[in-house]
VOGU-3710 file (C-alpha; in Angstrom, 3 decimals, decimal comma):
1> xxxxxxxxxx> -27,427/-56,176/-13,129  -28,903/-54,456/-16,253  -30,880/-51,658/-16,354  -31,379/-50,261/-19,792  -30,323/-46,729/-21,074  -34,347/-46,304/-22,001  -34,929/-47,336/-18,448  -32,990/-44,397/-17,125  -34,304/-42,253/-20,121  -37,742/-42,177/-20,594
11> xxxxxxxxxx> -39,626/-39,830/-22,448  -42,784/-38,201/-20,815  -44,945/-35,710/-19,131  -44,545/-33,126/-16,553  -44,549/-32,196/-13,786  -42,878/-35,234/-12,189  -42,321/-39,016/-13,031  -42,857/-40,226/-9,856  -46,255/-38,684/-9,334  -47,579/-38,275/-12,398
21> xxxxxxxxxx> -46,120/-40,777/-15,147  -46,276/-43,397/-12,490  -49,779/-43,232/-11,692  -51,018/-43,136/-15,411  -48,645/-46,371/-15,898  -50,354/-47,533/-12,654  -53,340/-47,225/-13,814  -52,989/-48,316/-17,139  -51,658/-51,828/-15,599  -54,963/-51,897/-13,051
31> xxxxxxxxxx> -57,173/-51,564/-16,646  -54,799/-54,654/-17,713  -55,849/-56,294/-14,654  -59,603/-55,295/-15,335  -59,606/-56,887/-18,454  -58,633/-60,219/-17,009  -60,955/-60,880/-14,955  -63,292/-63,406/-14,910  -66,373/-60,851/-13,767  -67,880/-57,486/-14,565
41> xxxxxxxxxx> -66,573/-54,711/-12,937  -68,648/-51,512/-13,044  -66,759/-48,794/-11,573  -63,316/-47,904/-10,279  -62,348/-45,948/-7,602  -58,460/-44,806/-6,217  -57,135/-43,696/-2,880  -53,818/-41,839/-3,053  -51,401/-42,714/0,204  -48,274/-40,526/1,424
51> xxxxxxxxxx> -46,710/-38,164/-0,502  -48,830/-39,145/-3,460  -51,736/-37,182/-0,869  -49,849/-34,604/0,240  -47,950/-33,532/-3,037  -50,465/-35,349/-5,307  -52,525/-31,826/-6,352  -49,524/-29,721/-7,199  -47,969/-33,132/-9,070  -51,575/-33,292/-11,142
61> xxxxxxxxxx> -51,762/-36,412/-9,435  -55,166/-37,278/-9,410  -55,158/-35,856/-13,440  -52,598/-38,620/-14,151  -54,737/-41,395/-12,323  -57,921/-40,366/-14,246  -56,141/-40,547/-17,147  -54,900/-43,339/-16,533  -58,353/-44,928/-16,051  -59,043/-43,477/-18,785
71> xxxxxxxxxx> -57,134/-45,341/-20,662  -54,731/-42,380/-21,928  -51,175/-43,281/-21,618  -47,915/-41,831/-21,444  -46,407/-42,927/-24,705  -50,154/-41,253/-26,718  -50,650/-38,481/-24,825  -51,589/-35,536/-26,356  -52,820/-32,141/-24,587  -55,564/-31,274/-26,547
81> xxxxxxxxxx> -57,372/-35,149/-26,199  -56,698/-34,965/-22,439  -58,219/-31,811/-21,803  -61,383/-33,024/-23,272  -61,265/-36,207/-21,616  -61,315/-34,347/-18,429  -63,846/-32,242/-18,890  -66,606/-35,220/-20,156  -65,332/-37,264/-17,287  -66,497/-34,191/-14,944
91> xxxxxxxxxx> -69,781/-33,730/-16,871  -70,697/-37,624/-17,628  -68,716/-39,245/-14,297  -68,071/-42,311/-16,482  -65,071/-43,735/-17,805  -64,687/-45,424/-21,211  -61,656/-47,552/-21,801  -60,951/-49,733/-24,149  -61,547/-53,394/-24,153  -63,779/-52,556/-20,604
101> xxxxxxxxxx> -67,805/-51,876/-20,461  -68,200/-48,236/-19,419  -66,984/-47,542/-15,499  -68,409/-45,465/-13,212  -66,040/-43,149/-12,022  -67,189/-39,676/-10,313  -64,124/-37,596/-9,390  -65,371/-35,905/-6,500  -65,707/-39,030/-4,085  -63,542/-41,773/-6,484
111> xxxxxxxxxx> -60,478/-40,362/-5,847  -59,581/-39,751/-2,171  -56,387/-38,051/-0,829  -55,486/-39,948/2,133  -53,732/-37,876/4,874  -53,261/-40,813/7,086  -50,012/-42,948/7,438  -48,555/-44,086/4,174  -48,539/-47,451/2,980  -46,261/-49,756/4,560
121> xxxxxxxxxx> -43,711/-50,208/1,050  -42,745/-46,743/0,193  -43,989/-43,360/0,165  -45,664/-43,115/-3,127  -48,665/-45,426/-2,480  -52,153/-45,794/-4,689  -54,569/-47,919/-4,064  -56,988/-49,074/-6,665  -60,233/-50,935/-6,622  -63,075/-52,358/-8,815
131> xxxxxxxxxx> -66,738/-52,041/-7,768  -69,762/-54,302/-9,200  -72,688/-52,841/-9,810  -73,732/-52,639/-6,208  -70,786/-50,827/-5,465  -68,942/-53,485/-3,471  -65,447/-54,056/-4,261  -64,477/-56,894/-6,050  -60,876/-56,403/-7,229  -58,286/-54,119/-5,688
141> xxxxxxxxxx> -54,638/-53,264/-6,356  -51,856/-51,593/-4,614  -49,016/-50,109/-6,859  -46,201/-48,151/-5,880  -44,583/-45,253/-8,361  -41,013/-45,682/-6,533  -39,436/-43,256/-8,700  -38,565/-42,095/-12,437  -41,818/-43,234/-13,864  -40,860/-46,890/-12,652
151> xxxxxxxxxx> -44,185/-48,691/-10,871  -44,276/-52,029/-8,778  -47,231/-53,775/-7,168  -47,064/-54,734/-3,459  -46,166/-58,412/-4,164  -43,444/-57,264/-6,815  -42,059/-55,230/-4,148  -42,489/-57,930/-1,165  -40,580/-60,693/-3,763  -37,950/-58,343/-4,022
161> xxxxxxxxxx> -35,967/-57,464/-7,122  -37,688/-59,158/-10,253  -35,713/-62,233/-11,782  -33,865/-61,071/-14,738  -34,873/-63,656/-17,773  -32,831/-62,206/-20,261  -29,291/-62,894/-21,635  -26,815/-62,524/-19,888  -24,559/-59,792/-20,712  -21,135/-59,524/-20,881
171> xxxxxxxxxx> -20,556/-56,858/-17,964  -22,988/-57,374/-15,413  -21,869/-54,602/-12,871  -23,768/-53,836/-9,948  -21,190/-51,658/-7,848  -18,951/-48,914/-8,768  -16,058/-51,461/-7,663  -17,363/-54,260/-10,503  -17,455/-51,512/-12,579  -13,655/-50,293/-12,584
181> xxxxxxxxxx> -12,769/-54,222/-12,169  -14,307/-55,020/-15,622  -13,218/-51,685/-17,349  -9,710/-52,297/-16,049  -9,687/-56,276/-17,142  -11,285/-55,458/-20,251  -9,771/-52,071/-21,364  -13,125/-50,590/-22,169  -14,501/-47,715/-21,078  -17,756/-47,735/-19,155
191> xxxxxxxxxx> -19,789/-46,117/-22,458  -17,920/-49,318/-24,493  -19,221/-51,586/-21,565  -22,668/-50,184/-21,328  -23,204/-50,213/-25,084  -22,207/-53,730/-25,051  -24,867/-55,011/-22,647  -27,219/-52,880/-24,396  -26,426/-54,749/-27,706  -27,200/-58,405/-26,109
201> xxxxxxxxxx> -30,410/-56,910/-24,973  -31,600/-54,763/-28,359  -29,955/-56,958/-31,175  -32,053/-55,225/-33,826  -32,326/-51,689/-33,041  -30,520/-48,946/-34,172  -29,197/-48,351/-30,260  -27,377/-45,213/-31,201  -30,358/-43,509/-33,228  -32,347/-44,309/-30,420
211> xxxxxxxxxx> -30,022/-42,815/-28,046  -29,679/-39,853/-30,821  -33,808/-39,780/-30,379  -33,483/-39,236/-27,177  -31,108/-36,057/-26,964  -33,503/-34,404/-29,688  -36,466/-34,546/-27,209  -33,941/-33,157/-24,569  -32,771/-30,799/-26,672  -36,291/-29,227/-28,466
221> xxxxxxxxxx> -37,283/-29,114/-24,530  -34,384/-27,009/-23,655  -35,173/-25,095/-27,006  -38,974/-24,337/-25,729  -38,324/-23,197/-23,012  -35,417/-20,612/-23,967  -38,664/-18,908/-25,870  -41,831/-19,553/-23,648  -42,500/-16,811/-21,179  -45,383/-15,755/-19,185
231> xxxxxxxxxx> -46,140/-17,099/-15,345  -46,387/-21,088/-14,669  -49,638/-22,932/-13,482  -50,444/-23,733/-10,240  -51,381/-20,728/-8,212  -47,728/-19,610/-6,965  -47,125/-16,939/-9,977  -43,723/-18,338/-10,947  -42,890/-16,248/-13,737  -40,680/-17,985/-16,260
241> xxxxxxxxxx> -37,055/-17,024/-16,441  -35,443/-19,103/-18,496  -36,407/-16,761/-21,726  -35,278/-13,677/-20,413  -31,859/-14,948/-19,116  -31,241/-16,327/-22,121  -32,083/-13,012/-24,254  -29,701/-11,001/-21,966  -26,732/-13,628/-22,218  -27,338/-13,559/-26,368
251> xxxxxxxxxx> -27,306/-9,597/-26,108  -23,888/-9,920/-24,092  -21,965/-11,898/-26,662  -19,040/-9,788/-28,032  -18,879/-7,729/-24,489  -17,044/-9,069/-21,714  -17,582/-12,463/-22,183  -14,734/-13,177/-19,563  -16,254/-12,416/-16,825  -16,592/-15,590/-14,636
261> xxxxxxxxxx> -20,156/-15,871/-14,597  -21,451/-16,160/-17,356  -20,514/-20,237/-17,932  -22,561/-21,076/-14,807  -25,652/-18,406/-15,989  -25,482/-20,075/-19,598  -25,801/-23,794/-17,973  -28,357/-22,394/-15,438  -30,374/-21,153/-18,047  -30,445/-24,776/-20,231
271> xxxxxxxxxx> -31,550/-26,340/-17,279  -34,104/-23,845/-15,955  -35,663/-23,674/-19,212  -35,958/-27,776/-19,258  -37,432/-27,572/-15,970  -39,775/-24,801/-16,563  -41,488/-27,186/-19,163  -41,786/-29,492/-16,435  -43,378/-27,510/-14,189  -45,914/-26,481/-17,535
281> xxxxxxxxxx> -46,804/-30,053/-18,005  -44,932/-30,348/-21,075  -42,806/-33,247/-22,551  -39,640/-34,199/-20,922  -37,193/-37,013/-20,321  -36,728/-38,601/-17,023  -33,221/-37,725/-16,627  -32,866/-39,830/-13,884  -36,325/-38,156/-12,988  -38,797/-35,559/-14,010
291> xxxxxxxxxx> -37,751/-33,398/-10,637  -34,014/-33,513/-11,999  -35,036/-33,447/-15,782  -32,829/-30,490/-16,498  -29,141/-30,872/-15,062  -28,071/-33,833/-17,886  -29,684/-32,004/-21,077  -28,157/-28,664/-19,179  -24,819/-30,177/-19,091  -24,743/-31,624/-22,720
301> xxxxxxxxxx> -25,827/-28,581/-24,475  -23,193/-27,032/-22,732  -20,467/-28,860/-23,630  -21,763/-29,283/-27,347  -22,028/-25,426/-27,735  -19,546/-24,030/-24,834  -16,634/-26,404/-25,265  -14,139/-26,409/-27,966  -13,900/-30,113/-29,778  -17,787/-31,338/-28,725
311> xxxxxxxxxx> -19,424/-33,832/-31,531  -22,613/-34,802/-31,704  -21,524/-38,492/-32,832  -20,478/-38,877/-29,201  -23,808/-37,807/-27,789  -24,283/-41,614/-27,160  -21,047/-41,830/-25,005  -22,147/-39,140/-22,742  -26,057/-40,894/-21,868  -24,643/-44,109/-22,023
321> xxxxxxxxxx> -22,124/-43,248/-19,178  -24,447/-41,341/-17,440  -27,125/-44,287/-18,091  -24,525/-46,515/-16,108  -24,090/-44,623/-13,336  -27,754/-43,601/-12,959  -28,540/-47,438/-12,916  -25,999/-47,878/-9,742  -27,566/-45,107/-7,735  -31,115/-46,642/-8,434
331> xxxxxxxxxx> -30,729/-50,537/-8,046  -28,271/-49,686/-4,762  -30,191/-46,895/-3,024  -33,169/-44,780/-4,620  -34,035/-42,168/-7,438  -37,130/-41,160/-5,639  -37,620/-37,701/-3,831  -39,935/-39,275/-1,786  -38,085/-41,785/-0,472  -34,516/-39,841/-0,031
341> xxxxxxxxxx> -35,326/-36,426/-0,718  -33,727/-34,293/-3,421  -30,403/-36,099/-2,959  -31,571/-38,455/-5,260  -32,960/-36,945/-7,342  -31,192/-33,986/-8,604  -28,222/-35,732/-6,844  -28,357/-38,678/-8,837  -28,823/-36,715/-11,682  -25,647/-34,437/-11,115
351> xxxxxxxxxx> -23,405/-37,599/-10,365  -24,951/-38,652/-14,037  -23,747/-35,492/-15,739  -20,771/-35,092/-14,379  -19,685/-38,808/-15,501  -21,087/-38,655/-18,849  -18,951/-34,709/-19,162  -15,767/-36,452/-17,487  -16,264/-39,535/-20,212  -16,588/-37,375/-23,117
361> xxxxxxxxxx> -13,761/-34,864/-22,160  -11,238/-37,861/-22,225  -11,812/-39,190/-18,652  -10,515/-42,690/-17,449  -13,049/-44,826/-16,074  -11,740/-44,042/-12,345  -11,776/-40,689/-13,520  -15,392/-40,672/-14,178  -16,379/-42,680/-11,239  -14,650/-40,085/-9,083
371> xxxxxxxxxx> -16,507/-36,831/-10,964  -19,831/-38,966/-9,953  -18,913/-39,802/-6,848  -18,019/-35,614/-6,217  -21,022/-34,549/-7,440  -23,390/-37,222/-5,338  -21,081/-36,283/-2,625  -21,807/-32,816/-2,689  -25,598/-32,816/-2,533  -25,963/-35,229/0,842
381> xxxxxxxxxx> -28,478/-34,338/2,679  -30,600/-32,342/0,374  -33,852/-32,149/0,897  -37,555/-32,402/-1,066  -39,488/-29,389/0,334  -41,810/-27,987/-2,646  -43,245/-25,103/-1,879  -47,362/-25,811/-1,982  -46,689/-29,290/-3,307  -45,444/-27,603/-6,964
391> xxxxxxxxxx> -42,270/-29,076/-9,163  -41,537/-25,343/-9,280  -39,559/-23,444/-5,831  -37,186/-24,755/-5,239  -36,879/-27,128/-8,011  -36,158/-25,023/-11,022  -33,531/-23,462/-9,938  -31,798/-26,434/-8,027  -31,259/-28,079/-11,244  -29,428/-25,340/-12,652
401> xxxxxxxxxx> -27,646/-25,397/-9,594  -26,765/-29,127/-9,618  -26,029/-28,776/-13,575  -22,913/-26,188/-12,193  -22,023/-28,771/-9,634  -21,562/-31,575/-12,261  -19,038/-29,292/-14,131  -17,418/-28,638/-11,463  -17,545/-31,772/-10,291  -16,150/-33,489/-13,728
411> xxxxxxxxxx> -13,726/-30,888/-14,109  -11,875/-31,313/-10,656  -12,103/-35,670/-11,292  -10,461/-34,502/-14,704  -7,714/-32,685/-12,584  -6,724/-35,847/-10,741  -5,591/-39,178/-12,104  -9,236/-40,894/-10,407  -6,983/-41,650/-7,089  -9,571/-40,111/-4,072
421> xxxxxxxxxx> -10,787/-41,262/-0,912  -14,453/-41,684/-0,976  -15,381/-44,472/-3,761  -18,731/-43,646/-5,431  -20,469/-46,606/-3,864  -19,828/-45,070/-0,527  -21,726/-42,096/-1,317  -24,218/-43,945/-2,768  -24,881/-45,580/0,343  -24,452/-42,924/2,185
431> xxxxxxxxxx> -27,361/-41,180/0,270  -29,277/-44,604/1,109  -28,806/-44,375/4,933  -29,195/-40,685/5,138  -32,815/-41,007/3,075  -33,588/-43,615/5,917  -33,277/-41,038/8,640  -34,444/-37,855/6,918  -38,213/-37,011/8,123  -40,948/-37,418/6,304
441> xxxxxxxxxx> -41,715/-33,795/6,369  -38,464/-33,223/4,064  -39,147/-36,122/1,367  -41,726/-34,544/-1,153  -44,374/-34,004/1,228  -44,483/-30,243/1,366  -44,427/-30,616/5,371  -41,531/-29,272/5,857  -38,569/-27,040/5,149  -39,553/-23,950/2,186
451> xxxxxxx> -42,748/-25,511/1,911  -43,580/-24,050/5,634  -41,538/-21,092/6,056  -42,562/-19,145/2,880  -44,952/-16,907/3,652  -48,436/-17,075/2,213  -48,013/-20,376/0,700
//
């Protein structure tokens, strides 16, 4: 199994990967598919299925699909062009991409919410179609954003996992157990092991200035939004916290910087503030998703500025480990909140932190996989209940939440000798199973949970 570090790491928009970078890449691929056909297509039209519909408004949604259509993508977006794409599409109801004759496209009756039953694959469902002239429909497309920006059509999904045509490479783990086995045969640890595979797949890339890349984005987010203030969009009046939180904690060095909260309130803050700029529609990573974007970058800054001995050069061990463990969770169970709820998301992501803490604070490889397996363990259950379909209550603060659990977590595996009961692919498919039974009302469809028992929401 390989899944790439870049996979797991993707740099992007807010306010979540699975319902917003997902259907521009969606759409994108339909234009693709536009362009190869044999006919004229003159307008395009999109139908959003499960919690795509129900969430899809307070996920800007249906803003990702248009632009999308439009032919903006994640990689060259830029806030200022998209804003003014919006606005002529409104006025002129016609889309202009490139390499495609104009398309008609009015917003108002193009892009339907559909209430119904999802689609038969998974929860995040879009359907897309081209019209002729007459406004029959002549190609159509079902895609499904399954999580952390990653998109598969319905055949992709019905043949299963996708063949992997690449070379081979040299640790091919796709358990926890295969992992330890290989670590233990080869005396590598799982960074060494990861980096390896990555090598055989990017032969002429600088891997660890891309990795390097990477942190910067995480860590300028973190950095914006310790300064931005003011009250988030979306019509809840979330004010932003992050800011102040951090002001007060900067005030309090040189006083009683013993007392036992502050750690936790500094780590809170890092990932609050990387979340707030989610929620704002500003650039993040996936980290393993947009939902969870702030409990790695939380835990890194941390330990770079909280912990005694922390290097930057080894800011590629820490992703790369948490890269490997990230990869598990996904390819054996699910990164998407709308498929397992907030266990895997901001589960996932806290069994990622605390491995990649654990591997850079001199863990073993068992120790590691137990400080993942503690931290996945630990948020079972946990469901996806936005509150009016927003990235915002209770999200924010459950990744700064989830960053203190992968501390913890990492710092009790570091207090054993990686001996425990519970292997990490046990709670992995745990988190599988229990995502199976959850209700729908609890996996990112606002039906549920906070999302019905706050008051005027």
């Amino acid at each position: 199994m390989f899944l790439s570090v870049f996979d797991i790491f993707k740099i992007g928009i807010g306010p979540s990967s699975s319902h917003t970078i997902g259907p521009m890449v969606a759409a994108a691929r339909f234009l693709d598919h536009l362009r190869a056909q044999p006919f004229k297509v003159a307008g395009v039209s999109a139908r959003l299925h499960g919690s795509l519909a129900f969430t899809g408004a307070g996920h800007a949604t249906d803003r990702a699909v248009m632009l999308g259509l439009a032919g903006i993508t994640v990689a060259g977006y830029d806030a200022e062009a998209a804003e003014a794409e919006l606005a002529r599409l409104r006025t002129e109801r016609t889309l202009h991409p490139a390499g495609l004759e104009p398309l008609r496209f009015d917003p108002s009756s193009d892009l339907v919410f559909d209430y119904g039953p999802p689609l038969p694959a998974h929860a995040n469902g879009l359907v897309l179609r081209g019209h002729d002239a007459q406004g029959d429909v002549v190609v159509e497309q079902t895609y499904y954003s399954i999580g952390g920006g990653f998109v598969r059509t319905a055949e992709e999904l019905a043949a299963g996992p996708a063949p992997d045509h690449g070379p081979a490479v040299p640790y091919p783990f796709a358990s926890a157990k295969e992992m330890l086995r290989m670590a233990a045969e080869s005396g590598r640890s799982i960074a060494a092991m990861k980096r390896a595979n990555e090598r055989v797949r990017r032969p002429r890339t600088d891997l660890d200035g891309d990795i390097r890349m990477i942190w910067r984005v995480m860590s300028d987010c973190i950095d914006r939004g310790l300064e931005a203030e003011g009250t988030l969009p979306g019509g809840l009046g979330v004010r932003r916290r992050a800011a102040a939180i951090h002001a007060s904690l900067r005030a309090e060095r040189g006083g009683n910087m013993a007392a036992p909260h502050l750690v936790t309130d500094w780590i809170s803050a890092y990932a609050m503030a990387v979340n707030e700029e989610n929620a704002a529609g500003g650039q993040v990573v996936t980290a393993p998703t947009n939902g969870a974007a702030g409990v790695v970058p939380a835990v890194m800054r941390y330990w770079l500025d909280h912990v005694p001995g922390a290097s930057r050069e080894r800011v590629p061990e820490f992703l790369l480990t948490a890269a490997a463990i990230g990869g598990l969770i996904k390819e054996n169970a699910s990164i998407s909140g709308a498929e397992c709820g907030c266990q895997a998301e901001v589960g996932s992501a806290a069994a990622m932190a605390a491995a990649g803490l654990a591997a850079v604070l001199g863990g073993t490889p068992a120790q590691v996989e137990n400080a993942a397996e503690i931290a996945l363990e630990h948020h079972l259950g946990m469901t996806c209940d936005p509150v009016a379909g927003l990235v915002q209550v209770p999200c924010i603060e459950r990744n700064g939440m989830g960053a203190v659990k992968a501390v913890a977590a990492a710092s009790l595996a570091l207090r054993g000798d990686g001996a425990h009961l519970v292997p990490l692919d046990v709670a992995i498919e745990t988190m599988r199973q229990t995502g199976r039974d959850m209700s729908d009302k609890y996996k990112e469809t606002s039906q549920g949970g906070l999302a019905v028992n706050l008051p005027n929401c």
